[in-house]
C-alpha positions as CSV (number, residue, x, y, z in Angstrom):
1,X,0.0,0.0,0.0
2,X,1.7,2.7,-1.3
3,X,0.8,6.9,0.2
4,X,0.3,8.7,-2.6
5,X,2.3,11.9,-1.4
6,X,5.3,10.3,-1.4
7,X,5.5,7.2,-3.2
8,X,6.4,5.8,0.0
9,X,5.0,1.9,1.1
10,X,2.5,2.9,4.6
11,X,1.8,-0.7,5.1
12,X,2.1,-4.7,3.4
13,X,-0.6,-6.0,2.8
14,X,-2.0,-9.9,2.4
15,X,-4.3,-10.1,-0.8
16,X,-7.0,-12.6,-0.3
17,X,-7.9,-15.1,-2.5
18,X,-11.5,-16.5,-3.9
19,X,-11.0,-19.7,-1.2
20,X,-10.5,-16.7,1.3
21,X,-14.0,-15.8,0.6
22,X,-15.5,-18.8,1.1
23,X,-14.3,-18.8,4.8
24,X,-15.8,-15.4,5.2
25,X,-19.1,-16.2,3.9
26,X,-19.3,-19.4,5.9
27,X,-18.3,-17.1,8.9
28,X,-20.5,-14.6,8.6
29,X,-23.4,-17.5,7.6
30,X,-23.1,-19.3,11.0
31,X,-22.7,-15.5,13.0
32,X,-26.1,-14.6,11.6
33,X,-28.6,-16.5,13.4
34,X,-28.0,-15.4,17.1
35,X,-26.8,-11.8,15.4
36,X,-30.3,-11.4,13.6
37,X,-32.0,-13.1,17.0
38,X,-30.4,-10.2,19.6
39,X,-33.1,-7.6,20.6
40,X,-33.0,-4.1,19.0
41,X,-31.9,-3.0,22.2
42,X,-28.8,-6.0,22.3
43,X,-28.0,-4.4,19.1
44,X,-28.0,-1.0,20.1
45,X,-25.7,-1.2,22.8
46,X,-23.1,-3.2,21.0
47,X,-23.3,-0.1,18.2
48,X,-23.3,2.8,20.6
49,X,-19.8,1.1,22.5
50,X,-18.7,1.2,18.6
51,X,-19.4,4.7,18.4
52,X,-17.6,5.7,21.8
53,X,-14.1,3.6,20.9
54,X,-13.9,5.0,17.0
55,X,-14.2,8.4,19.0
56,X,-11.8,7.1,21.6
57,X,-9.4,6.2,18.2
58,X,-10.2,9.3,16.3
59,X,-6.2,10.0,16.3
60,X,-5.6,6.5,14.6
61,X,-8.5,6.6,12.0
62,X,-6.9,10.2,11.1
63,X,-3.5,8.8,10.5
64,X,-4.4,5.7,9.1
65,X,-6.8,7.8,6.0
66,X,-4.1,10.6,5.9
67,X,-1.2,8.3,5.4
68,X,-3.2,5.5,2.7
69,X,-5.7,8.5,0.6
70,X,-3.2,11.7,0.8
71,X,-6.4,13.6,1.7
72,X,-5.7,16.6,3.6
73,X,-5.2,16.0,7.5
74,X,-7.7,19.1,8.0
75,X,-10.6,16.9,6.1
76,X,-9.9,13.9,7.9
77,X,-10.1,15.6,11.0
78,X,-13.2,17.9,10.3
79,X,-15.6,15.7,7.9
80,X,-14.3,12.3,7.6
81,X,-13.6,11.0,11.1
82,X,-16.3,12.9,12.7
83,X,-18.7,12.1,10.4
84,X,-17.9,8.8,10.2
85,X,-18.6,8.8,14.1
86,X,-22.1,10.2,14.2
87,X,-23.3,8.0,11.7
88,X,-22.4,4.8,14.0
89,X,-23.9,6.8,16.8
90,X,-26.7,7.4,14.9
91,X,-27.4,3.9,13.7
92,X,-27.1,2.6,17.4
93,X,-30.5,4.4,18.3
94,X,-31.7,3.7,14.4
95,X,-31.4,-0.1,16.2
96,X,-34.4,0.6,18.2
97,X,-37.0,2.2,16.2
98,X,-38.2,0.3,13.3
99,X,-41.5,1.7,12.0
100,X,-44.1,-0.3,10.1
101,X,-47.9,-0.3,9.3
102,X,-50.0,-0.8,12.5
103,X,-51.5,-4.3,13.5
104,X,-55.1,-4.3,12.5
105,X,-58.1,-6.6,11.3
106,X,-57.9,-4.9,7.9
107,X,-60.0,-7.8,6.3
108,X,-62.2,-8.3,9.6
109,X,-61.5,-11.9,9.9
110,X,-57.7,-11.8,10.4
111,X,-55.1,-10.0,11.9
112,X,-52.2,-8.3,9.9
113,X,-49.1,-7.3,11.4
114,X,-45.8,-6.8,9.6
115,X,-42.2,-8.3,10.5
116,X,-39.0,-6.6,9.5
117,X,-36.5,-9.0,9.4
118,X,-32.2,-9.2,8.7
119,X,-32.2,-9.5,5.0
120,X,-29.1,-12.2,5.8
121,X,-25.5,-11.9,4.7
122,X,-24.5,-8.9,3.2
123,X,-21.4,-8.8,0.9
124,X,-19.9,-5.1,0.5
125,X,-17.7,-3.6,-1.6
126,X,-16.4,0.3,-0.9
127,X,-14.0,2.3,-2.7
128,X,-11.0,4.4,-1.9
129,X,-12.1,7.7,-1.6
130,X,-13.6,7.9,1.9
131,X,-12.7,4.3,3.2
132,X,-13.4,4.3,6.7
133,X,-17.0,6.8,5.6
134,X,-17.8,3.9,3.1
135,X,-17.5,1.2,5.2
136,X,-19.3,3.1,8.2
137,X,-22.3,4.1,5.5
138,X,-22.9,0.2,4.8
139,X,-22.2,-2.1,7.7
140,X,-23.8,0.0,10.1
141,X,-27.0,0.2,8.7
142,X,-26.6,-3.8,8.3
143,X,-25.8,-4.3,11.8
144,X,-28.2,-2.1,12.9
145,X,-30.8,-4.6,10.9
146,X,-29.4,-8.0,12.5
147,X,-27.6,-9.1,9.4
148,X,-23.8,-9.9,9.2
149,X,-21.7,-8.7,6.5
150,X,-18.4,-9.5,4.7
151,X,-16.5,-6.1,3.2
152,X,-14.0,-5.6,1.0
153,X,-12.7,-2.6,1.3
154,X,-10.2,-1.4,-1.5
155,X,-7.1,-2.9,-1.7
156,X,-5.3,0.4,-2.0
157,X,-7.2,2.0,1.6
158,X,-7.8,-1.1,3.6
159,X,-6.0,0.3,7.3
160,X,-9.2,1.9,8.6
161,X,-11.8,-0.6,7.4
162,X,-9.3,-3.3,9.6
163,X,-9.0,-1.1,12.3
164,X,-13.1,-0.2,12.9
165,X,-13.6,-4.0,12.3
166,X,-11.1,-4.7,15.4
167,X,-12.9,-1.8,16.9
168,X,-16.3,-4.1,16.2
169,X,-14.6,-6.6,18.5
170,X,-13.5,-4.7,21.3
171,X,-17.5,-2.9,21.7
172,X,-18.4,-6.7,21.7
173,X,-19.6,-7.4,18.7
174,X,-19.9,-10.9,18.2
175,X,-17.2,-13.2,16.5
176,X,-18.4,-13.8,12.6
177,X,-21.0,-10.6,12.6
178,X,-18.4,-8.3,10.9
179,X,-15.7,-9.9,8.3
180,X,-13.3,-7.6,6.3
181,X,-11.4,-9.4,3.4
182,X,-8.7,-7.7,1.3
183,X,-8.1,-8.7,-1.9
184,X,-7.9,-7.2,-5.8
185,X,-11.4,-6.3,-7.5
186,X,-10.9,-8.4,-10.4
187,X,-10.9,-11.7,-8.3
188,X,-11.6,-11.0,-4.6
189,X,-14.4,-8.7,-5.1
190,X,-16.0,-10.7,-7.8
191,X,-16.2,-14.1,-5.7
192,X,-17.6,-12.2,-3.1
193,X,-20.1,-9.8,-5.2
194,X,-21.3,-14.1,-7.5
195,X,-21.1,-15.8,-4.2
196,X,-24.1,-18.5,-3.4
197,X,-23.6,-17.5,0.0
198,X,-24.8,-13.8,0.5
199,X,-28.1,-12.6,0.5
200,X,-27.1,-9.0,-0.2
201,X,-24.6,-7.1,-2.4
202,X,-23.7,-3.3,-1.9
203,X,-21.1,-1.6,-3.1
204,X,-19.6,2.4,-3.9
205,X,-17.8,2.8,-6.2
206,X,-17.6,3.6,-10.9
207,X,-20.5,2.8,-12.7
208,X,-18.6,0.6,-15.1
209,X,-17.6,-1.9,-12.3
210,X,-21.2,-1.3,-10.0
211,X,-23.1,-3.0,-13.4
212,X,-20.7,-6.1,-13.2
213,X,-21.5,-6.0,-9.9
214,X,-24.6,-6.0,-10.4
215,X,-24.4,-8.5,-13.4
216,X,-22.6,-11.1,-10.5
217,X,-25.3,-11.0,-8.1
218,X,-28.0,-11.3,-10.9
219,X,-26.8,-14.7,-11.0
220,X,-28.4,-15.8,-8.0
221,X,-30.9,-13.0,-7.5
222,X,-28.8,-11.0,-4.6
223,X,-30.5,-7.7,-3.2
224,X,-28.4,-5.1,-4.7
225,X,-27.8,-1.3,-3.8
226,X,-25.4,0.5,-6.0
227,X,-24.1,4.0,-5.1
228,X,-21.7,5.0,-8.5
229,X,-20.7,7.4,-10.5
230,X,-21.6,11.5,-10.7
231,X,-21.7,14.6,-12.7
232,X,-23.1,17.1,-10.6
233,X,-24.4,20.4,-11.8
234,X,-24.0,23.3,-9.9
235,X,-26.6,25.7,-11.3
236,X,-25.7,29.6,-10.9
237,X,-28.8,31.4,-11.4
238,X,-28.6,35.5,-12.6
239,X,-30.4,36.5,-9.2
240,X,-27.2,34.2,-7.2
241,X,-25.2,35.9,-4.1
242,X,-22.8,35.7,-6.9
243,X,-19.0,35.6,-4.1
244,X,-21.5,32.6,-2.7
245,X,-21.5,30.8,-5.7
246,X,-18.1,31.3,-6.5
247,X,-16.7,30.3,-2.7
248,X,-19.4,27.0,-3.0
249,X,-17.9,25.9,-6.8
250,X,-14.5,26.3,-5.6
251,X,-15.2,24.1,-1.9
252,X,-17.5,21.6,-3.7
253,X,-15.2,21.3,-6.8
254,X,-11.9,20.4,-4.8
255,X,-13.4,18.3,-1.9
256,X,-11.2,15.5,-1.3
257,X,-9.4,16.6,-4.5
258,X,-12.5,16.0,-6.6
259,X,-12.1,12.2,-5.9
260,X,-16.2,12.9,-4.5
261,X,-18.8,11.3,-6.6
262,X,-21.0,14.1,-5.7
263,X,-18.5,17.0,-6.2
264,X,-19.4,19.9,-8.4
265,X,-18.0,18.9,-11.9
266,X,-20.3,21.2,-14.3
267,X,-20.9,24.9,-13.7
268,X,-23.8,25.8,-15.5
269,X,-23.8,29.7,-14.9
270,X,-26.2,32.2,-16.2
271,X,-25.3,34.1,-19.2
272,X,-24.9,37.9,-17.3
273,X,-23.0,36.2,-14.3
274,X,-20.2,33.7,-16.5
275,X,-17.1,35.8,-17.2
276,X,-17.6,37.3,-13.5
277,X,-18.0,33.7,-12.3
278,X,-15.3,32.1,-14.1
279,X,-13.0,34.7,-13.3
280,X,-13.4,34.4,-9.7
281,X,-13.2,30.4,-9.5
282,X,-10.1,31.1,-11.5
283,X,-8.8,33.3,-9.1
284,X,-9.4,31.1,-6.3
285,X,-8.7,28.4,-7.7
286,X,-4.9,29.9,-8.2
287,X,-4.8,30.4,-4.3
288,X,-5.8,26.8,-3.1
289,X,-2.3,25.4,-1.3
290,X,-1.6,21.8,-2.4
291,X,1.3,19.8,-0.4
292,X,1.7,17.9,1.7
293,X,-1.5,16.4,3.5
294,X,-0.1,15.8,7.3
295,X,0.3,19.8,7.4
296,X,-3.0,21.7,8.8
297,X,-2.8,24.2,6.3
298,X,-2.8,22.1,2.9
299,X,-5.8,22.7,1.4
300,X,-5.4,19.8,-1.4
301,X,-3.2,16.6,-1.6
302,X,-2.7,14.7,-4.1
303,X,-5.0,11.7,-6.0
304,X,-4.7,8.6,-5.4
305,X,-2.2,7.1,-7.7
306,X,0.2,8.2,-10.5
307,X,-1.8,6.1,-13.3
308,X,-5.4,8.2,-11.7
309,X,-3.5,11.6,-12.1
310,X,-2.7,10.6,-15.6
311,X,-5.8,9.4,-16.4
312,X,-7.0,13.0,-15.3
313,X,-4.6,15.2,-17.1
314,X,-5.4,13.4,-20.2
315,X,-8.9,14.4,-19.9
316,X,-7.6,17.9,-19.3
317,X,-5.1,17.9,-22.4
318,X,-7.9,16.8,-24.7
319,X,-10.1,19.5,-24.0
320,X,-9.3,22.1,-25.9
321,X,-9.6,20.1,-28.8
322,X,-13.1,20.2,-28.4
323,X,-13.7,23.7,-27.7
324,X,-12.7,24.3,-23.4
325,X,-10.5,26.6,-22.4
326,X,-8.3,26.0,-19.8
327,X,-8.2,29.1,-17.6
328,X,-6.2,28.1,-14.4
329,X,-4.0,24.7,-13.8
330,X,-4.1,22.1,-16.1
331,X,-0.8,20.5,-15.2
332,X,1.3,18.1,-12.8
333,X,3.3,18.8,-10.0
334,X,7.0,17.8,-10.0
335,X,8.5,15.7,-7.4
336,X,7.2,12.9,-5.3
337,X,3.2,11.8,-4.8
338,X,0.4,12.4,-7.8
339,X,-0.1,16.0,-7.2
340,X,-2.6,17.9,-10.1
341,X,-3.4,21.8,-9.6
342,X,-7.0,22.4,-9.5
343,X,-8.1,23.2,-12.8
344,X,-11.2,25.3,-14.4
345,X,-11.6,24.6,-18.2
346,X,-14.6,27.4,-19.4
347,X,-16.7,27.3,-22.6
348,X,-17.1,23.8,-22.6
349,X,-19.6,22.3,-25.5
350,X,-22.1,20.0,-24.5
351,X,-20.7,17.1,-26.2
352,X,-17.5,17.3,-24.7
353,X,-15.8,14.4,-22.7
354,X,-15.0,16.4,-19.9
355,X,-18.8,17.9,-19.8
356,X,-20.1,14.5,-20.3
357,X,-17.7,11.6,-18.8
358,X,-16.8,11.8,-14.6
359,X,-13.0,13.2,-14.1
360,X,-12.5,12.3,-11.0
361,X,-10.2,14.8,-10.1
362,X,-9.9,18.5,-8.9
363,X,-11.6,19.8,-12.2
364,X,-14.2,21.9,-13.0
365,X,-15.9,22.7,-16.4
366,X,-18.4,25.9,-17.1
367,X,-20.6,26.6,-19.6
368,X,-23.2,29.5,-20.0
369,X,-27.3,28.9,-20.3
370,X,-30.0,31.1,-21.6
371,X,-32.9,31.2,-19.1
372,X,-34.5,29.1,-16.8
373,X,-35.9,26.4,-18.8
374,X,-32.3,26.4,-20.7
375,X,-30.2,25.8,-17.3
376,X,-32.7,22.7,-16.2
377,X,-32.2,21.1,-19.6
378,X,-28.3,20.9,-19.2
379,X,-28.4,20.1,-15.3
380,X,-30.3,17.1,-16.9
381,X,-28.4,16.5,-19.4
382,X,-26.5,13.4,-18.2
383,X,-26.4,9.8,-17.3
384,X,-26.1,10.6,-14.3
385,X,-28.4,12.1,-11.3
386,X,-26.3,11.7,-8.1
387,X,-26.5,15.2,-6.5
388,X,-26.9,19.3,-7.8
389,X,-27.0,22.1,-6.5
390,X,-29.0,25.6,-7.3
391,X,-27.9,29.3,-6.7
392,X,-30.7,31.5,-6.6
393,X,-32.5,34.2,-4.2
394,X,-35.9,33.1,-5.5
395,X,-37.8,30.8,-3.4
396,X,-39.6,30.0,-6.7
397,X,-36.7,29.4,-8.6
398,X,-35.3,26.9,-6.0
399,X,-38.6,25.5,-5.3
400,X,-38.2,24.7,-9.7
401,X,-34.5,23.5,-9.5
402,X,-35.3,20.9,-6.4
403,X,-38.6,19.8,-8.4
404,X,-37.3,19.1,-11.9
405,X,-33.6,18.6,-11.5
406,X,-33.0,14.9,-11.6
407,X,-30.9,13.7,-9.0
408,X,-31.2,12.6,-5.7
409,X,-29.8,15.4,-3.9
410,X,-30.6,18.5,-4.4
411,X,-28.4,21.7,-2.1
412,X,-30.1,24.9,-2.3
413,X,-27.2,27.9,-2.6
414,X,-24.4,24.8,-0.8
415,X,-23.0,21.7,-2.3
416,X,-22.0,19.0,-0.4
417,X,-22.6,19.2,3.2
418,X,-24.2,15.5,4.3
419,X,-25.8,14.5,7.5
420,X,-26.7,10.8,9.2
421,X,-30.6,11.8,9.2
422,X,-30.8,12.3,5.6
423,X,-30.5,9.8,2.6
424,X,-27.3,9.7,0.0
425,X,-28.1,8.4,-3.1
426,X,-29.2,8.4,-6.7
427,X,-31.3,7.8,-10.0
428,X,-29.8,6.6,-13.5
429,X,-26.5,5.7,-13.9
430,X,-26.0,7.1,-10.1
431,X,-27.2,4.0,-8.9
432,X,-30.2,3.1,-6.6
433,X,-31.0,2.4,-3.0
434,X,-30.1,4.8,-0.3
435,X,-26.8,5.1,2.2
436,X,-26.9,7.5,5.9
437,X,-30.4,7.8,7.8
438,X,-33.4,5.4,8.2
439,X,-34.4,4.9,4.5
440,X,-30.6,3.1,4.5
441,X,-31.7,0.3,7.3
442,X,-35.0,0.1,4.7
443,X,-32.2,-1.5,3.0
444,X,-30.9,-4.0,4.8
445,X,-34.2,-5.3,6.3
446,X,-37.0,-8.0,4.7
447,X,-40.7,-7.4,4.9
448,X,-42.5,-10.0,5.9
449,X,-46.2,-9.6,6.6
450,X,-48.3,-12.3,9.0
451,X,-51.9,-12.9,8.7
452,X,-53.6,-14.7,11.6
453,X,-57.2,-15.9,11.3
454,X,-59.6,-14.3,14.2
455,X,-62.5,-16.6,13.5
456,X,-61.6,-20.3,14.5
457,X,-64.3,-20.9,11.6
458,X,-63.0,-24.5,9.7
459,X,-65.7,-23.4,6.5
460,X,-64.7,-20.1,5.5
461,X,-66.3,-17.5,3.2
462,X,-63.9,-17.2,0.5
463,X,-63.2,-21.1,0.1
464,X,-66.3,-21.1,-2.0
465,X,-64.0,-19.3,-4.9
466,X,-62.1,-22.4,-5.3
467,X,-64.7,-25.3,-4.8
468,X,-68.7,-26.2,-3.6
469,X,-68.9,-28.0,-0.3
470,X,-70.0,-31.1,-0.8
């Protein structure tokens, strides 16, 4: 595992193998019955000890995402680790309150009452953007549920995903409930994603690999929920606090240096605000400090890897050939670790890959609209529907944006900010299902309804719609 500011190995790893997951599975399998057969309040407690040792660790779980992402040690330390936090806490009381349609004689002769029940075993895959967020966002709605789960966390960012799994232990979580594997995509994460074993699959991560996903569990008819790729748009209406908008593009543009799914990737700006607008990203943009991720006062690190950053710059370098213009950044930074300035590329045409495809990457692309009806057509224009955000004084006008944009999160004059009591997730080629708040443990639980005759009657009234007593 190799930190991507330096180039230097943080830790050696053992890659697991197919057979690997088969012990998992049969693990987690055997866990689940007295797991799924604890009270909500069993549950609970085990979760809420969870939350209070990751806090405990909060020093750790900083290091260990610093040292195997490159993020900046400010975002670990403000939004990652925290965050991560609450949502544990959060999910230990989401334990104990399962809501559900209320017992009742709806037909008059029986009595109806609904079950929620684990789903089973839950096979996870996250990525290596926010590893220790990813993992918290899927096992602990699944623990919350009573099911037990194997992960696989990315095999470039598996420290913190280990380390809240040993954290699992110590709050007493029981032996087989929560199973981490670490292994390569390609064989590790298939097995697990095509295995007979699971009930479940989730996983976070490209679009490209969340349809094989989803293409391997379809073999045996696995629950899925996908959360993939994004192209937010970050819509800059003429009536916009426009230093708002420009302070929001920059901060939800260069999160995590752009490695966000939901981070804003398309400026759509009205026409009278654009030059003023791009001017100012650009001027920011030139400002943002870039180095080294331990120090406090590094804005952005670097990506992940060398082969991401080139990946990146390509897209970059081929934009101009179909129309952008590249007004700040746009190139590499010598010496160690994958290091890219933040780049805005203006005057982007609609067809154009870096408009259309996701960059991954501290990049952001503008373009002007027309009017209103104009700037809803290109927020929509995309495969994707992840998350968008609106810029507007005009109740109306935001009331509009939230209505007919198509994704699953909409900001109103912000981008980005996430809390546990609201859902993350989206529509198209975004995915489906729901991560953070109660609609995630929907997830993760089975309906089952039970329907009790009240009568004691042996001959009973609808029989006569199959056969005639004789």
């Amino acid at each position: 595992m190799i930190n991507p500011a330096t180039g230097e190995t943080v830790a050696d790893m053992a890659l697991a193998q197919p057979g690997d997951v088969d012990a998992a599975v049969a693990s987690a399998r055997a866990a689940l019955r007295d797991w799924a057969g604890a009270t909500p309040a069993e549950r609970s407690a085990v979760l809420a000890k969870l939350a209070k040792l990751a806090d405990e660790a909060t020093d750790v779980l900083i290091a260990e995402e610093v040292s195997q992402t490159g993020k900046p040690v400010r975002l670990a330390r403000e939004f990652d680790v925290p965050g991560s936090v609450d949502n544990i806490d959060f999910f230990a009381g989401a334990a104990r309150h399962l809501e559900g349609k209320a017992s009742a004689e709806y037909s008059g002769d029986h009595t109806s009452s609904i079950r929620r029940e684990a789903v089973g075993v839950v096979a996870t895959i996250t990525p290596w953007n926010y590893p220790l967020q990813m993992a918290v966002w899927k096992v602990l709605p699944a623990l919350a549920a009573g099911c037990s789960v194997v992960i696989k966390p990315a095999e470039l960012t598996p420290l913190t995903t280990l380390t809240l799994a040993r954290l699992a232990t110590e709050a007493g979580l029981p032996d087989g409930v929560f199973n981490v594997v670490t292994g390569a995509g390609g064989d590790v994460g298939a097995a697990l994603a095509g295995h007979p074993g699971v009930d479940m699959v989730t996983f976070t991560g490209s679009t490209a690999v969340g349809r094989r996903v989803m293409l391997a569990a379809a073999e045996h008819g696995h629950r899925t929920q996908l959360e993939l790729g994004g192209k937010a748009p970050f819509v800059v209406f003429d009536d916009a606090d426009l230093d708002a908008a420009i302070q929001g593009a920059v901060a939800g543009a260069l999160i995590n240096t752009g490695q966000d799914c939901t981070a804003a990737t398309r400026a759509i700006v009205a026409r009278d605000l654009y030059d003023d607008f791009v001017a100012g990203v650009g001027e920011v943009f030139s400002k943002v400090a870039v180095g080294d991720p331990h120090d406090p006062e590094t804005d952005l690190g670097p990506l992940i890897t060398a082969a991401h950053r080139n990946k990146v710059a390509g897209m970059v370098e081929r934009a101009p050939g179909e129309g952008g213009r590249v007004v700040t950044g746009g190139v590499a930074i010598d010496g160690p670790g994958s290091f890219y300035r933040p780049t805005l590329i203006a005057d982007v045409a609609e067809s154009s890959e870096v408009y259309r495809e996701e960059i991954f990457g501290p990049v952001l692309v503008a373009r002007s609209f027309t009017d209103d009806d104009d700037a809803i057509r290109q927020a929509n224009d995309t495969q994707y529907g992840l998350a968008a955000s609106a810029w507007t004084r005009d109740v109306y006008r935001a009331q509009r944006a939230s209505r007919e944009i198509h994704a699953g999160c909409v900001w109103i004059n912000d981008h980005i900010p996430i809390i546990s009591e609201m859902p993350h997730g989206g529509f198209g080629a975004s995915g489906f299902g729901k991560d953070m708040s109660q609609y995630s443990l929907e997830e993760y639980l089975s309906i089952k309804h039970v329907m009790s005759d009240i009568t004691g009657a042996a001959d009973k009234d609808w029989h006569r719609t199959v056969f005639t007593k004789r």
